[in-house]
C-alpha positions as CSV (number, residue, x, y, z in Angstrom):
1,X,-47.1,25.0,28.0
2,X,-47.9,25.8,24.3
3,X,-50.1,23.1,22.6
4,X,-48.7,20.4,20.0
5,X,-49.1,21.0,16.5
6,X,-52.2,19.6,15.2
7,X,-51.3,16.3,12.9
8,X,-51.1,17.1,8.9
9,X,-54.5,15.9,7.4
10,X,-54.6,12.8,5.2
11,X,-57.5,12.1,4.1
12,X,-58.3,12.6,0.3
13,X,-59.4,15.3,-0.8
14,X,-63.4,16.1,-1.2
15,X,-65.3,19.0,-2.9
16,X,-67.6,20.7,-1.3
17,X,-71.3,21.3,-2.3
18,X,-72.5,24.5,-2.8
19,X,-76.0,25.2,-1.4
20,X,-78.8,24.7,-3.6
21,X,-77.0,22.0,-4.9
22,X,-79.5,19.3,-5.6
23,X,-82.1,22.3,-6.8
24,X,-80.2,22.4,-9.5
25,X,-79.6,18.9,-10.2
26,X,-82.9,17.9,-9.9
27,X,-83.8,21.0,-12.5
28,X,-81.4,19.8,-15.0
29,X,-82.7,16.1,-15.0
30,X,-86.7,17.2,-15.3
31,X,-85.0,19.6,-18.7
32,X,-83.5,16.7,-20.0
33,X,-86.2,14.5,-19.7
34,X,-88.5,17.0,-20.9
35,X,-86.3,17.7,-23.8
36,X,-85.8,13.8,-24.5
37,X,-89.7,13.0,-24.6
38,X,-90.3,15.8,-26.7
39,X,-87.3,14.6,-29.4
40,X,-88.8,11.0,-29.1
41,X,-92.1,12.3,-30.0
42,X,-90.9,14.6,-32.7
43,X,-88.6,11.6,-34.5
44,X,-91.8,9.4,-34.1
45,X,-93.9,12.3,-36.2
46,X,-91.1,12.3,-38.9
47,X,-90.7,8.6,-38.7
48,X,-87.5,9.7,-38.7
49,X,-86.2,6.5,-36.0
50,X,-88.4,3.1,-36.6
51,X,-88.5,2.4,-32.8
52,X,-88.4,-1.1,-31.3
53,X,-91.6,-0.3,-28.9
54,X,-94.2,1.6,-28.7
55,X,-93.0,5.0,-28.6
56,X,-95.0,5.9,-25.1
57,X,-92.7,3.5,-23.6
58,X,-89.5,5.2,-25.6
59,X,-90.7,8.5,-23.8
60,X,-90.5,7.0,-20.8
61,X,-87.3,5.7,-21.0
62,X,-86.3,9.1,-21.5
63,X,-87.5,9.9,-18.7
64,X,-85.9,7.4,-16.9
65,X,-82.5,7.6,-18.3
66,X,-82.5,11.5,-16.8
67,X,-83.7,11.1,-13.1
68,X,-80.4,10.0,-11.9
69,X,-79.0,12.8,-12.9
70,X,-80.9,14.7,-9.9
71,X,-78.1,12.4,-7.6
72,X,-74.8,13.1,-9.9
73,X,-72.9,15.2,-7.2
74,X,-73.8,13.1,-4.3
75,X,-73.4,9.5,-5.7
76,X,-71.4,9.9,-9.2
77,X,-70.1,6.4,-9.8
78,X,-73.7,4.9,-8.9
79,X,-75.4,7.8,-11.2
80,X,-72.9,7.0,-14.2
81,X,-73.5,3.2,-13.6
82,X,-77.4,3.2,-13.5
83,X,-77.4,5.6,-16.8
84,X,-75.0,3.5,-19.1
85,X,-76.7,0.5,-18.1
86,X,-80.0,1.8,-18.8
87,X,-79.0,3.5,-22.0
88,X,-78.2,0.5,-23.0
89,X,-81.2,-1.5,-22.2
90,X,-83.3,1.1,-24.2
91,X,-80.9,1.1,-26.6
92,X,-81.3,-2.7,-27.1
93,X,-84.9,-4.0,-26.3
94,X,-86.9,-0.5,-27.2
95,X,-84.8,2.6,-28.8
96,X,-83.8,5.9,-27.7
97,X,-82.7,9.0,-29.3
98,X,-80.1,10.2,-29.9
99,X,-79.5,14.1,-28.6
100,X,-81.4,14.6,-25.0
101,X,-79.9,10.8,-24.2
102,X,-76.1,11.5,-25.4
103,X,-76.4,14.8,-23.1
104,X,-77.4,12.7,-20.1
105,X,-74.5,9.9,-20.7
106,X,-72.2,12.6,-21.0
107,X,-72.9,14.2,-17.4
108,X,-72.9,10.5,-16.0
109,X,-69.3,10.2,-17.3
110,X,-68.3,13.8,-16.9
111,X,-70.0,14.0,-12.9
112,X,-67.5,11.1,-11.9
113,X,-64.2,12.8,-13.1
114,X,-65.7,15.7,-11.7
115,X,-67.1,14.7,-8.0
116,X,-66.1,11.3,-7.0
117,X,-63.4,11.6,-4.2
118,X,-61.8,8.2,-4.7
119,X,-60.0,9.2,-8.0
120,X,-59.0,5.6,-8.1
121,X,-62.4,4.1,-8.2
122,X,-63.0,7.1,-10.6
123,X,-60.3,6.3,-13.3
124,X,-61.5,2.5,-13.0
125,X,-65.0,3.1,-13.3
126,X,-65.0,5.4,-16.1
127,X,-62.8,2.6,-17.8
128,X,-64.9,-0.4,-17.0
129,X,-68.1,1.9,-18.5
130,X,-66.0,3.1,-21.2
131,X,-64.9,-0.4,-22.5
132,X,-68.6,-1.7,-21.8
133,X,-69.6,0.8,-24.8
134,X,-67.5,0.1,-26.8
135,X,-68.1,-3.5,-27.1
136,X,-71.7,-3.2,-26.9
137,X,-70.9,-0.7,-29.9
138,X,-68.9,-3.1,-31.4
139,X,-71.3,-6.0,-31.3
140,X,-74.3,-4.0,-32.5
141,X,-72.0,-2.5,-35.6
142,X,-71.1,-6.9,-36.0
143,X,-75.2,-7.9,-35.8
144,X,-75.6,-4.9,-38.3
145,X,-73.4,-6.5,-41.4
146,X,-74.6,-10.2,-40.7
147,X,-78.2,-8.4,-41.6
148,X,-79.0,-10.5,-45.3
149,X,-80.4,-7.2,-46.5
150,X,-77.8,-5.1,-46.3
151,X,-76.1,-5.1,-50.1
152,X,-72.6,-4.9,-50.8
153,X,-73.0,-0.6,-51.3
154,X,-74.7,-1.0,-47.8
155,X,-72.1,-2.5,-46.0
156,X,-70.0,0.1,-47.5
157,X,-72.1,2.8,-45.9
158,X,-72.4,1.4,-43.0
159,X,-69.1,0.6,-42.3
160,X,-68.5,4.7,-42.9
161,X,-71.1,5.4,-40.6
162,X,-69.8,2.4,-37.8
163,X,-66.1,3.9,-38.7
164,X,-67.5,7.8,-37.5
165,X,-69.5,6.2,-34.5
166,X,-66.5,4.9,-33.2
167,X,-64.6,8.5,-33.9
168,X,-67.2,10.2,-32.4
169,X,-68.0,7.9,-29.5
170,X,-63.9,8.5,-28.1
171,X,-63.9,11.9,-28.4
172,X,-67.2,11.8,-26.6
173,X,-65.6,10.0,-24.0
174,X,-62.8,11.3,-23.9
175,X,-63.6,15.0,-23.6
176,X,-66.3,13.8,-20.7
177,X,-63.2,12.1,-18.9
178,X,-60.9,15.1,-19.4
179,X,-63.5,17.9,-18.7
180,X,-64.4,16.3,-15.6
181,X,-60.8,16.0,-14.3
182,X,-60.1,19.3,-15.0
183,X,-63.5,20.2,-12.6
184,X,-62.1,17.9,-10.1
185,X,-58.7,19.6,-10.2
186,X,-60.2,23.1,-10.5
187,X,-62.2,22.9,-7.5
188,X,-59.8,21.2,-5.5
189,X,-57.3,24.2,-5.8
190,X,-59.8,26.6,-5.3
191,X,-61.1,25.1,-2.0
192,X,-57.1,24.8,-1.0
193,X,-56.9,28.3,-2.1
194,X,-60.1,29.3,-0.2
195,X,-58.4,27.5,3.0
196,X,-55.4,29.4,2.4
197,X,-56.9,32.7,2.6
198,X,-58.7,31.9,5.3
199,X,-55.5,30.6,7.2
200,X,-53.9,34.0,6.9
201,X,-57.3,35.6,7.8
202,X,-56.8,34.0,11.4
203,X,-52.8,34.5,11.4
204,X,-53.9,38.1,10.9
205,X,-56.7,37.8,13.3
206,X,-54.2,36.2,16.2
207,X,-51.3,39.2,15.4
208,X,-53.6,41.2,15.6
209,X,-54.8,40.2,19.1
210,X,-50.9,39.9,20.3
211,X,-50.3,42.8,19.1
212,X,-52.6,44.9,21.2
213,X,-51.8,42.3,24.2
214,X,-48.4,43.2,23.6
215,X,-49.4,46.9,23.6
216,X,-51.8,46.6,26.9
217,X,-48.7,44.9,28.6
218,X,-46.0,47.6,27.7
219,X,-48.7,50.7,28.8
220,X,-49.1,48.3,32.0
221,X,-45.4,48.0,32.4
222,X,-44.6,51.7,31.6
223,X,-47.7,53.1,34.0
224,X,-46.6,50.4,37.0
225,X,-42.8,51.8,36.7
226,X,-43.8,55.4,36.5
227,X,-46.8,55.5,39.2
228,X,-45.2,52.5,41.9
229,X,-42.1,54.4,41.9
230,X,-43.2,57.9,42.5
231,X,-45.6,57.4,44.8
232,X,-43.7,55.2,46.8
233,X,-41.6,58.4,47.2
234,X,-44.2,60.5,47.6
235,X,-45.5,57.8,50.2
236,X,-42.1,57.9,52.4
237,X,-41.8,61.4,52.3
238,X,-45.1,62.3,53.5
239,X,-44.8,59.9,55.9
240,X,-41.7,61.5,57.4
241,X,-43.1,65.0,56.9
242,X,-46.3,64.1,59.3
243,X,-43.4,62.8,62.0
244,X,-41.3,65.3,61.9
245,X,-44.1,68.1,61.7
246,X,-43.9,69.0,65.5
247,X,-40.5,68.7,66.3
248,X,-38.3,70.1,63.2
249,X,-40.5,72.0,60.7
250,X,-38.4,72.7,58.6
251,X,-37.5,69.2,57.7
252,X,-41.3,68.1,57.7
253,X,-41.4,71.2,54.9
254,X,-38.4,70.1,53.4
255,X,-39.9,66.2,52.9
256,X,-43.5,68.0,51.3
257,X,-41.4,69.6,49.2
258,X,-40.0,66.5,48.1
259,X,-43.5,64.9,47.5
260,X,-44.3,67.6,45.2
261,X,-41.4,67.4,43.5
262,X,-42.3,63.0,42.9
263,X,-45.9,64.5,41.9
264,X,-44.9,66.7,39.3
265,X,-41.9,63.9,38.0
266,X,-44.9,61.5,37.5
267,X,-47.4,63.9,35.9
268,X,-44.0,64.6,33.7
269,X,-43.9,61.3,32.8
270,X,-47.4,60.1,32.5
271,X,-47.4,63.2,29.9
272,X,-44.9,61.7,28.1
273,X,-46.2,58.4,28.1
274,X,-49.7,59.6,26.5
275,X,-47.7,61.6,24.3
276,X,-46.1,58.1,23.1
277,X,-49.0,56.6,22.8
278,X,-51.1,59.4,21.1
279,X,-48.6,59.6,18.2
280,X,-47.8,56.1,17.8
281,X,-43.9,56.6,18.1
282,X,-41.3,57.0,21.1
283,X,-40.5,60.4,21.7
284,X,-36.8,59.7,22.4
285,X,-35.7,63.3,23.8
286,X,-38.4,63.2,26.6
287,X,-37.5,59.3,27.9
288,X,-35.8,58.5,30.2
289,X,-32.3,57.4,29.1
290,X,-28.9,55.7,31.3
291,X,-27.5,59.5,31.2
292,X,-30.3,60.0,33.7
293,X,-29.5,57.8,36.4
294,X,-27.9,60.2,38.6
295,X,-30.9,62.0,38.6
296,X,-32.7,58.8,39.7
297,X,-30.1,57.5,42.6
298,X,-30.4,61.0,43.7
299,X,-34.0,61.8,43.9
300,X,-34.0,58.1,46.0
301,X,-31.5,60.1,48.0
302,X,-33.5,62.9,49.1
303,X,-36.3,60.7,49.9
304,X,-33.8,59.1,52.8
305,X,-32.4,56.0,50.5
306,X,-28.9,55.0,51.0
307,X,-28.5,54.4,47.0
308,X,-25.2,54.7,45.1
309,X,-24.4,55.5,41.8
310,X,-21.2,53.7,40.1
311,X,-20.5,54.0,36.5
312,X,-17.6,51.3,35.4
313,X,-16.3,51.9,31.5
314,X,-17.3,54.6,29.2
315,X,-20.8,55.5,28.7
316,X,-22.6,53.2,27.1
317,X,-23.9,53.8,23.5
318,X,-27.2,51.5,23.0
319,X,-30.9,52.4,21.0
320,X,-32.9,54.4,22.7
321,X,-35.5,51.1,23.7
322,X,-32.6,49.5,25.3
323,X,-31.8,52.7,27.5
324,X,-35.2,53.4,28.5
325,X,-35.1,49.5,29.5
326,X,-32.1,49.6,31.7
327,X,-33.4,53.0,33.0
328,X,-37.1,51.1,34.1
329,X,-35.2,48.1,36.0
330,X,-32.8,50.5,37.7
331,X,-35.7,52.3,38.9
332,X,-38.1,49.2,40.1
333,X,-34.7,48.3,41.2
334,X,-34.5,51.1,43.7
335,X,-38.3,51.2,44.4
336,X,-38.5,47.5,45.5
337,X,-35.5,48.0,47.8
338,X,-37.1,51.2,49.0
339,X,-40.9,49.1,49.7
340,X,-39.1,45.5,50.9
341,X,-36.0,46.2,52.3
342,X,-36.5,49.0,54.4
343,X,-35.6,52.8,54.9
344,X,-32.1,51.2,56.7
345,X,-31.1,49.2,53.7
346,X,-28.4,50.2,51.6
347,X,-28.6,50.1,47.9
348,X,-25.7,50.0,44.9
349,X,-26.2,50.2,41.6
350,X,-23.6,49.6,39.3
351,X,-23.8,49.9,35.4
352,X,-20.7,48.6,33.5
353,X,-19.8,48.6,29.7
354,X,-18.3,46.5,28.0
355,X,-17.0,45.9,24.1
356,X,-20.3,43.6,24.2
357,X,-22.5,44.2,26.5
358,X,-23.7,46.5,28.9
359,X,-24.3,45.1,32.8
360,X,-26.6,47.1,35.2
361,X,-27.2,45.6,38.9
362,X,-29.3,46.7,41.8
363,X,-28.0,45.6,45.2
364,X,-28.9,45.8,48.8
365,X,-27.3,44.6,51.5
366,X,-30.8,43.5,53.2
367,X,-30.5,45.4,56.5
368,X,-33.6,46.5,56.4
369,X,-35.2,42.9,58.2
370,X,-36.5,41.4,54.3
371,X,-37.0,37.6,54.5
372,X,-37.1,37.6,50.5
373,X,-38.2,39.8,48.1
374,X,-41.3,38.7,46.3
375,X,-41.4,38.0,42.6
376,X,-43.9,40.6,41.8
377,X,-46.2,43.4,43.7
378,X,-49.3,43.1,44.2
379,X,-50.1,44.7,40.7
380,X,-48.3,41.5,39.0
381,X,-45.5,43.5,37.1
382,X,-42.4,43.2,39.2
383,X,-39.8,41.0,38.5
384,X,-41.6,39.5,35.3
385,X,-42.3,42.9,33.9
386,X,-38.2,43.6,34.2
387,X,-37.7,40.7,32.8
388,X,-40.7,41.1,30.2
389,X,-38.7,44.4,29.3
390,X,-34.7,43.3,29.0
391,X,-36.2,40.9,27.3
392,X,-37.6,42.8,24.6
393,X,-34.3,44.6,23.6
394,X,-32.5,41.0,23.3
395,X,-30.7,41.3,26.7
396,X,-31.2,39.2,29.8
397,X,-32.4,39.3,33.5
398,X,-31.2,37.7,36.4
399,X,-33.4,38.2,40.2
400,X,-32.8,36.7,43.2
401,X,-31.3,36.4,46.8
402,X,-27.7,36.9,47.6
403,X,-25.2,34.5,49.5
404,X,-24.4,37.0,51.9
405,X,-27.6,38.6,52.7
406,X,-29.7,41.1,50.6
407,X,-31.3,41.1,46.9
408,X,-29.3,41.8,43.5
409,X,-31.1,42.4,40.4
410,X,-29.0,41.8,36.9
411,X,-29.5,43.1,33.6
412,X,-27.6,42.5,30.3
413,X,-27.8,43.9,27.1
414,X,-25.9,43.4,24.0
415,X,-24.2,46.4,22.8
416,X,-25.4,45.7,19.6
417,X,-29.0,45.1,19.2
418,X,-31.0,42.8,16.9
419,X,-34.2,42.2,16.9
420,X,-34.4,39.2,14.8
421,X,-31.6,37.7,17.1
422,X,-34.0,37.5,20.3
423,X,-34.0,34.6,22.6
């Protein structure tokens, strides 16, 4: 039963984090800060910022405002949220400067785009944060002009300097917002990229696996049809040498000579067969091909088989794989009959061609006392290794009892041969 295919997977998509991930993070923040209180301190010597509070308190909003950033990949909207709002708080009640702090609000915003797997809470978040600047920018650019001290060339200034804020401020934002999609989208394919690879890593992996179980079960196939069959003749024939030893030796010499001629046949052919498998190719001169069938129904001749040989149509012009298959099922053909049906039984095999296929069939008529032939020996091959074989060229295999008595084996295979066209 082959397994169902596993269900697509629908769940959004989520970066992963790299090892040493919060290492990192938290080394980032403690820079930051550092940098922050040392540029607080600094614009505090040049009086270059008149700060709302003292400036020891102004430090340590610096320091504040960059912790977070030690959780930006594992919690980006909360990270971005807890550093606008405090930036402005410090902004408001006690000051803060304006380099270490802009770098911290920009990986807020930019962490979000970049690591928050809900893009929809990420697009709305960055908004809601993005409009919150601006009209906190907005009403502290409003609460600068209603200043009475600011002149007429003041407001002029300022308005220049309010005008660039703004400027500056949405390409601030708006290069965090882009940047951090792009990371998002960046890492996304890679990771789908990385799963792709590793997809076809285990596609590779599997062919690789059928492909030498593919390879153990032809060598099985090929050394069950060579071995089972000559040694059941060399089995037979030994057998009736030792019973007719005493009384006719010449016929008890006769049958030993036929059981050296199966040995050296199968060393033949066991040669062959590591000669295939050495090279890596089939040797197509040395297999066995349907021109060779006489050879085969006679050699089950000599051995005391009633076996027949009928050729019907022309001889039939297939690929040497598809030969060497009809050859193997003719063979276990005749070697099951010889094993289950008995020494009495007689055996037919036919092979017709046609304009479209070629038909081989092994019959007996079941004299030999056979309840039923079994699917398979005791080695497994059998039937399902035939079958396993016809198969293989695109042909098919039909096994089973007759009406009248007797076993019949069919085998069909298409005169023309594709691969790609296999059932």
């Amino acid at each position: 039963m082959r397994p169902s295919p596993a269900a697509p997977d629908t769940s959004p998509p989520h970066r992963t984090l790299q090892p040493g991930w919060r290492r990192r993070d938290a080394l980032g923040a403690c820079v930051l800060a550092l940098a922050g209180v040392e540029l607080v301190y600094l614009s505090d010597f040049m009086q270059a910022v008149p700060w709302k509070a003292d400036v020891g308190w102004v430090a340590l909003g610096a320091v504040v405002l960059a912790a977070p950033l030690a959780w930006r990949r594992r919690f980006p909207v909360a990270v971005m949220v807890a550093v606008s709002f405090m930036y402005f708080a410090l902004g408001t009640w006690a000051g803060i400067e304006m380099y270490a702090s802009q770098v911290v609000l920009f990986l807020g915003f930019y962490s979000v785009g970049a690591w928050c797997p809900d893009r929809r809470r990420a697009t709305w978040s960055r908004a809601a944060v993005a409009v919150g600047m601006a009209v906190w920018l907005g009403w502290s650019t409003v609460d600068q002009f209603t200043d009475p001290e600011v002149g007429e060339r003041g407001v002029n200034a300022y308005m220049a300097i309010a005008a660039i804020q703004f400027l500056v401020n949405i390409a601030y934002f708006a290069g965090a917002w882009v940047f951090g999609d792009r990371a998002w989208n960046a890492a996304i394919e890679r990771q789908e990229l990385e799963a792709a690879h590793a997809e076809i890593r285990q596609q590779q992996d599997r062919l690789a696996e059928q492909a030498v179980s593919l390879e153990r079960l032809r060598i099985a196939r090929e050394l069950h049809d060579v071995v089972a069959h000559h040694v059941t003749a060399m089995g037979v024939q030994a057998g009736a040498a030792r019973l007719s030893m005493a009384r006719d030796p010449d016929a008890a010499a006769a049958h030993l000579r036929g059981v050296e001629s199966s040995a050296r046949d199968a060393v033949s052919e066991l040669k062959t067969m590591v000669h295939t498998l050495r090279d890596g190719e089939e040797a197509p001169d040395s297999l066995p091909r349907l021109a060779d069938l006489n050879a085969l129904v006679e050699e089950a001749r000599t051995i005391g088989q009633r076996a027949e040989l009928h050729r019907i149509g022309p001889e039939p012009q297939l690929p040497p794989p598809a030969q060497l298959a009809l050859y193997r099922t003719a063979q276990e053909g005749l070697t099951n009959a010889r094993k289950h049906a008995g020494p009495r039984a007689s055996v037919a095999v036919r092979l017709r061609t046609g304009a479209e296929r070629v038909e081989l069939e092994v019959s007996d008529d079941g004299r030999g006392g056979r309840v039923g032939a079994p699917a398979s020996d005791g080695a497994g091959m059998g039937v399902p290794g035939m079958r396993e074989r016809i198969t293989s060229v695109g042909g098919t295999l039909e096994a089973g009892p007759k009406p009248g008595g007797g076993w019949l084996v069919r085998a069909t295979v298409p005169t023309r041969h594709d691969p790609e066209e296999r059932p």
